[in-house]
Backbone as CSV, one residue per row, in Angstrom:
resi,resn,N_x,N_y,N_z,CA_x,CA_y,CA_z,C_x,C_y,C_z
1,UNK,63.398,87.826,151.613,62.884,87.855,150.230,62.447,89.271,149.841
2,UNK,62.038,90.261,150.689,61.369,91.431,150.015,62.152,92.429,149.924
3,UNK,63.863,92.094,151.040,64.629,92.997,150.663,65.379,93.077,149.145
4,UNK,65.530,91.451,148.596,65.763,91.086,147.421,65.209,91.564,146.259
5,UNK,63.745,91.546,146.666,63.124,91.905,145.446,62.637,93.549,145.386
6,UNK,63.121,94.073,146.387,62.807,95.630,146.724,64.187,96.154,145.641
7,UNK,65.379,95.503,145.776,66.782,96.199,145.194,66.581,95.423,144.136
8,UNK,66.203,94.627,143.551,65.898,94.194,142.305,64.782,95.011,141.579
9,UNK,63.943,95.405,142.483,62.864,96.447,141.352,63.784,97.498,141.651
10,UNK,64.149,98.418,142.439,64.864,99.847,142.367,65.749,99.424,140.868
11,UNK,66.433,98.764,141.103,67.554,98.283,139.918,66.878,98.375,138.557
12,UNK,65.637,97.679,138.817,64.555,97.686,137.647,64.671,98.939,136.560
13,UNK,63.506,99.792,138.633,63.344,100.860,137.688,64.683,102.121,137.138
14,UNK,65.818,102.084,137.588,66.917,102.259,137.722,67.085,101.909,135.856
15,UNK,66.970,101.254,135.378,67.288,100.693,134.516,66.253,101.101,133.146
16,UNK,65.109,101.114,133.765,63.852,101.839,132.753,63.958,103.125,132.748
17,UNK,64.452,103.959,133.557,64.867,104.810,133.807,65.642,105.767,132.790
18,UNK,66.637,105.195,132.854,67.944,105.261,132.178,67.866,105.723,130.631
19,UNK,67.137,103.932,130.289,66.374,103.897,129.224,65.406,104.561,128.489
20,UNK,64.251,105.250,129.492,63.648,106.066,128.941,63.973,107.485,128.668
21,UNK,64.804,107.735,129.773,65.657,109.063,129.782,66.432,109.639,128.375
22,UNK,66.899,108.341,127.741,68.023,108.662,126.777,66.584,108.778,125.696
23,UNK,65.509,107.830,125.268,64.606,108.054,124.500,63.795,109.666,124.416
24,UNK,63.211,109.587,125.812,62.810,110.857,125.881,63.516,112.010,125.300
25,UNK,64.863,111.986,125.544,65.753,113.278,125.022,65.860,113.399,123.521
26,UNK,65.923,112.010,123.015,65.650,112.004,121.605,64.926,112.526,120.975
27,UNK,63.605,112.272,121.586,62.227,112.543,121.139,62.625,113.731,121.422
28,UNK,62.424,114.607,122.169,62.662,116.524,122.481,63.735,116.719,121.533
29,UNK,64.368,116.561,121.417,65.715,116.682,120.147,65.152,116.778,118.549
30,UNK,64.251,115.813,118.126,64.024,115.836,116.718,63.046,116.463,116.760
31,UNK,61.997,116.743,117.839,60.767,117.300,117.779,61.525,119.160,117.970
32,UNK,62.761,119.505,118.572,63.010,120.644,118.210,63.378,121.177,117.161
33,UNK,64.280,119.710,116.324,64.999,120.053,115.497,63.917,120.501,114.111
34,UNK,62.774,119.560,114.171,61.578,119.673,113.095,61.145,121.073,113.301
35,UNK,61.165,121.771,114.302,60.504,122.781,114.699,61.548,123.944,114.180
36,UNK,62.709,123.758,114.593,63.482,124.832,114.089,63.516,124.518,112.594
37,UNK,63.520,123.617,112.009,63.558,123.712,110.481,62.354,123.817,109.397
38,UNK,61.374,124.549,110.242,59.755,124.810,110.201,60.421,125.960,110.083
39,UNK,60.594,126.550,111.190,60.515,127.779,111.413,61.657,128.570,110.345
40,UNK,62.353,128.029,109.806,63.657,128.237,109.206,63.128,128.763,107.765
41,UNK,62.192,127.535,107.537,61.280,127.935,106.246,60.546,128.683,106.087
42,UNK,59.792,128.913,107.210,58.737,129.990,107.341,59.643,131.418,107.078
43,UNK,60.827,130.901,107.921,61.684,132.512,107.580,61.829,133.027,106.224
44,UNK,62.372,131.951,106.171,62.517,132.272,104.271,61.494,132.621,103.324
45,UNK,59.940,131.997,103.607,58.709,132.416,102.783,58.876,133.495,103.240
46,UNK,58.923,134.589,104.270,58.145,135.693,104.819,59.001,136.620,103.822
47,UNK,60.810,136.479,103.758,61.764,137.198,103.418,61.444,137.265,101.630
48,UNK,60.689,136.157,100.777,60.293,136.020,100.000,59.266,137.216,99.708
């Protein structure tokens, strides 16, 4: 039984994993993308 449920949680976390991985990257992605298009503006006030 505990080898069962040992490759059933790896699998688990295997799986949350995965899942959070692809979220996480998201999140860093729009949080750069907001940032570069901050900064994009700021460019433009200064050149103003």
């Amino acid at each position: 039984m505990d080898n069962i449920f040992s490759v059933n949680n790896s699998n688990y976390l295997i799986t949350l994993y995965k899942y959070y991985y692809a979220d996480v990257l998201f999140l860093l992605f729009s949080v750069y993308s907001k940032a570069s298009a901050g900064n994009a503006e700021l460019n433009q006030e200064q050149k103003e």
